[in-house]
N, C-alpha and C positions, 0 to 999 in steps of 0.2 A: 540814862534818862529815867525820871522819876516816875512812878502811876500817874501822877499829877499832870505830869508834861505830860504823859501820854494820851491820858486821857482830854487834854487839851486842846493838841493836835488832831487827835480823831474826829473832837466835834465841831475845828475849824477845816476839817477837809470836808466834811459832812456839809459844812452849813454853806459855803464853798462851792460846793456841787449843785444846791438845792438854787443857791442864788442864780446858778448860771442857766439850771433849768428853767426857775421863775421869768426868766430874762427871753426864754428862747419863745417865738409865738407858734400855739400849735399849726398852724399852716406852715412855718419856717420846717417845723419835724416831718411833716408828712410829705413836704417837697424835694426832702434829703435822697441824692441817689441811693446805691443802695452801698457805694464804696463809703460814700461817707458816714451812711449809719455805721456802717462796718467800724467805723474810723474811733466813732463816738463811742460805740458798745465796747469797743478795747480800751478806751481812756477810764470809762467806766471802772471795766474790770478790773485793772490796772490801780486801779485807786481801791478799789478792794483789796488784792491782793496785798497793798502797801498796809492797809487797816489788817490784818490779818497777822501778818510782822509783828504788828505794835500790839496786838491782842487774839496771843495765837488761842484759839478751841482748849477747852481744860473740860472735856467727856460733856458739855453741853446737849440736851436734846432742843433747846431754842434757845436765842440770844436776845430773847427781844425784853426779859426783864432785864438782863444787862445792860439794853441799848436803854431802857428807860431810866435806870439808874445813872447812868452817864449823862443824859438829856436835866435829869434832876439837878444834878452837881451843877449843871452849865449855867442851868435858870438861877438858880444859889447864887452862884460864882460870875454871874452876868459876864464872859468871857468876850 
């Protein structure tokens, strides 16, 4: 897989997640028992850890210029 793919994949799992939050109403969250937040924060993490694969830490003290950089290419690249 290329940077390219990779970086493509990351910001459709991303945008991915954001939609499905957009989606959820906050009364729907705060009514969640507490097995299912359980449920949800593992899907979460889960999906972390999959990004993490695709872009493992290389001595980073933040990620977040690198998260903007990827965000940059995407708006560019209208993905």
């Amino acid at each position: 897989m290329t940077e390219n793919e990779k970086m493509i994949r990351s910001v459709r799992n991303w945008k991915g997640l954001g939609e499905e939050l957009d989606r959820m109403k906050p009364e729907e969250l705060s009514a969640l028992s507490r097995e299912e937040s359980a449920v949800r924060i593992n899907h979460v993490m889960l999906m972390a850890d999959e990004c993490i694969k695709i872009h493992p830490p290389r001595g980073r003290e933040c990620g977040w210029v690198e998260q903007q950089k990827v965000f940059s290419k995407w708006r560019t690249n209208r993905i």
